[in-house]
Legacy VTK file of the C-alpha trace (Angstrom):
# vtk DataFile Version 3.0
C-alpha trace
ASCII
DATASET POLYDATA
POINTS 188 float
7.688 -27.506 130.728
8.229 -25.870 134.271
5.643 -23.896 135.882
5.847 -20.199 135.557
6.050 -18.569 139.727
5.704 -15.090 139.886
7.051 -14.157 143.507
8.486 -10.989 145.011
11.006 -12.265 147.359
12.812 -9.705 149.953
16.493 -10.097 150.104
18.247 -8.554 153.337
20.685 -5.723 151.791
24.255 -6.226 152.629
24.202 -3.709 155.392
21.440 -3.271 157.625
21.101 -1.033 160.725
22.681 -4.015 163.046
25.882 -3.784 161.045
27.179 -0.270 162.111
30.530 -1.474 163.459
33.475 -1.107 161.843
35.786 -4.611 161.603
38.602 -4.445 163.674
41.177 -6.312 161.897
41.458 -8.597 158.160
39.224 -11.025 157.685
40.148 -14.083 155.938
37.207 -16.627 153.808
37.233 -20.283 154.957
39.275 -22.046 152.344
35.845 -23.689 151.065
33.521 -21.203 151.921
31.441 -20.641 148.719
28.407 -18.069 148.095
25.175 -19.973 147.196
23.074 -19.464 144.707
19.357 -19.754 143.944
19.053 -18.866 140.245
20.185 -17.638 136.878
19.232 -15.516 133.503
18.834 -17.302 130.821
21.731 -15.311 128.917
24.726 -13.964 130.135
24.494 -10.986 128.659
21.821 -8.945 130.995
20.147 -5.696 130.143
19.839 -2.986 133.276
18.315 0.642 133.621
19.416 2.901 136.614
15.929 4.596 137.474
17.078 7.468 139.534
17.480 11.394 139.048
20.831 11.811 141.618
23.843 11.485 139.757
25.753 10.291 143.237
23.072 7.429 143.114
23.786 6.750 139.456
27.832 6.931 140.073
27.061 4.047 142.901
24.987 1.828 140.425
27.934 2.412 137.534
30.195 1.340 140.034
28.520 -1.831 140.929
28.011 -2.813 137.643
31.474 -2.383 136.683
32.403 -4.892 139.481
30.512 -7.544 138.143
31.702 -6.981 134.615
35.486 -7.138 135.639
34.358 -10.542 137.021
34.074 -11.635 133.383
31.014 -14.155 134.242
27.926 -11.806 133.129
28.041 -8.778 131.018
25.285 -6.441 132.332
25.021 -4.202 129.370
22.477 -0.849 129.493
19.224 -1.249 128.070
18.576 0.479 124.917
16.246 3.325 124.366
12.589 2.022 124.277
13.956 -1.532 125.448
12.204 -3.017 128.873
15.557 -3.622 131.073
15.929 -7.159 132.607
17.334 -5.633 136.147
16.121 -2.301 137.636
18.725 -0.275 139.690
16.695 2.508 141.437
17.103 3.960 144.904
13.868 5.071 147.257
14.671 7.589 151.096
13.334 4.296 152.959
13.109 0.697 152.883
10.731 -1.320 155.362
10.421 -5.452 155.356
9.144 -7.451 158.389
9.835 -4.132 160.510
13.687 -3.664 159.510
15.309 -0.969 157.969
16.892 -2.090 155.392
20.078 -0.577 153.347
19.307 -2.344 150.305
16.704 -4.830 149.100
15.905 -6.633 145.645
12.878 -8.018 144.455
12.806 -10.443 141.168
10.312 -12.838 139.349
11.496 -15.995 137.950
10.424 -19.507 136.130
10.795 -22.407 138.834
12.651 -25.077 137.128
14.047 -28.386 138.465
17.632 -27.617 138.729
18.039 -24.205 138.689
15.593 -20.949 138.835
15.503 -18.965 135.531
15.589 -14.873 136.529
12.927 -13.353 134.340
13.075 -9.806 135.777
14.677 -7.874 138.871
14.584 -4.721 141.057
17.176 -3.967 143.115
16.867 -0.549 145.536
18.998 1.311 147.767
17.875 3.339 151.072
19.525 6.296 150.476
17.959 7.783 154.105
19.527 4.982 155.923
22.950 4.795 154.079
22.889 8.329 154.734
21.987 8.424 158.634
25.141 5.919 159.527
27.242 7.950 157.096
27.980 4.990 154.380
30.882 6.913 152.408
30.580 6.150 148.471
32.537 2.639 148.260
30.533 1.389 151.451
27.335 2.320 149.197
28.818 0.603 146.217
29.444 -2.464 147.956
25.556 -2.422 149.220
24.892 -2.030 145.092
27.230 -4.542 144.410
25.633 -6.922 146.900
22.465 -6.482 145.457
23.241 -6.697 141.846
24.587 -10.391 143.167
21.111 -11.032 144.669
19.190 -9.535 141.093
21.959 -12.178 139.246
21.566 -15.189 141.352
23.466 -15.179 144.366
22.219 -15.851 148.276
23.713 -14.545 151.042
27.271 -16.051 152.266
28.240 -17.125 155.537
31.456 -15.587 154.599
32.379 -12.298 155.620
35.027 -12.123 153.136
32.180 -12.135 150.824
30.230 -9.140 148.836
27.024 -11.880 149.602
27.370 -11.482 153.293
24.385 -10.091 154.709
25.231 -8.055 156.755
28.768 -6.502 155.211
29.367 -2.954 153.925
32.801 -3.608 153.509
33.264 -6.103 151.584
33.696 -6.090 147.602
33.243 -9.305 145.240
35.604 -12.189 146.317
36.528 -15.242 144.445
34.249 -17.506 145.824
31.637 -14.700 144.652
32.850 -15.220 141.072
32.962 -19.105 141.451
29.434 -19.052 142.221
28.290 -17.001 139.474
30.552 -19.400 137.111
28.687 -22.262 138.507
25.548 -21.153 137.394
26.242 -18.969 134.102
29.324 -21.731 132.714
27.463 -24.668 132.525
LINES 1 189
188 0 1 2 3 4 5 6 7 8 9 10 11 12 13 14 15 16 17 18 19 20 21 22 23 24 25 26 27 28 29 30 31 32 33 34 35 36 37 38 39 40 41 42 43 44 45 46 47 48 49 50 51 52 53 54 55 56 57 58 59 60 61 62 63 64 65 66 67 68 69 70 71 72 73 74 75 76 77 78 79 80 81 82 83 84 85 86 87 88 89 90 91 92 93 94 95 96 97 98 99 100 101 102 103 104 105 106 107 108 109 110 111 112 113 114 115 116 117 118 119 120 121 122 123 124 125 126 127 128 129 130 131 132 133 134 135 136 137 138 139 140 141 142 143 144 145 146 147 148 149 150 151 152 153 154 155 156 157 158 159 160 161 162 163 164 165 166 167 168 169 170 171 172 173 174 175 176 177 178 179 180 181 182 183 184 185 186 187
């Protein structure tokens, strides 16, 4: 039996305030770069709510999720009426850890097992002031939700800036050593 941890753990959104500049040519992924991971549901099939009243903010969520299903690893499916929803996709006008504004963040609780975390619940938030401020356009803002779906399903930040993991990255979408990651945890 593995002892049950309870810890709200900040994750650094995709794009915070330090990554305003725009990349000035392609950027290609080391041939073996590869995203880590820290954890994984115990299912692949993962309930979500999107807790906020803008429909923008909702269209931004929808999109993210529909990048990780067209991976074909997970299936994050809505939560039914009534049901508690594994991940939380909400947005708040500011975000504030260890004195950084932060575009996106995600909080989770998990089991602590020997080999692998199991995710037992996640929040994942956009800054909506900030994304706003350095004038994010709707894709850049998708890729922040996409990033931190990844964090709410198991992923750590990539030193890859091919990589939707990349911490620091606005304009990147899932790659393929994204999805290799999330197979290595969720096809075993």
């Amino acid at each position: 039996m593995f002892a049950k941890v309870m810890k709200q753990i900040a994750i650094v959104a995709a794009s915070c305030a330090l990554a305003l500049t725009t990349l000035g040519g392609t950027v290609n992924a080391a041939e073996n770069a590869k995203t880590p991971t820290w954890g994984a549901w115990k299912t692949t099939t993962i309930t979500y709510k999107t807790d906020v009243s803008s429909n923008y903010y909702k269209g931004v969520w929808k999109n993210a999720v529909k990048s990780w299903n067209k991976v074909g690893v997970v299936e994050l499916v809505p939560a039914k009426s009534g049901q508690s929803a594994d991940i939380t996709l909400t947005s708040s006008n500011s975000l504030k850890t260890k004195g950084d504004d932060l575009a996106g963040y995600t909080n989770y609780s998990y089991y602590q097992k020997k080999d692998n975390n199991q995710i037992v619940s996640a929040t994942s938030t956009l800054n909506k002031k900030l994304l706003t401020k350095y004038n994010y356009t709707k894709k850049q803002r998708t890729n922040v939700a996409t990033h931190e779906i990844g964090h709410a399903l198991g992923l750590s930040h990539s030193k890859s800036e091919a990589s939707v993991m990349f911490a620091s990255e606005r304009y990147a979408s899932i790659d393929q050593q994204d999805k290799a990651a999330l197979e290595s945890v969720y096809n075993n």
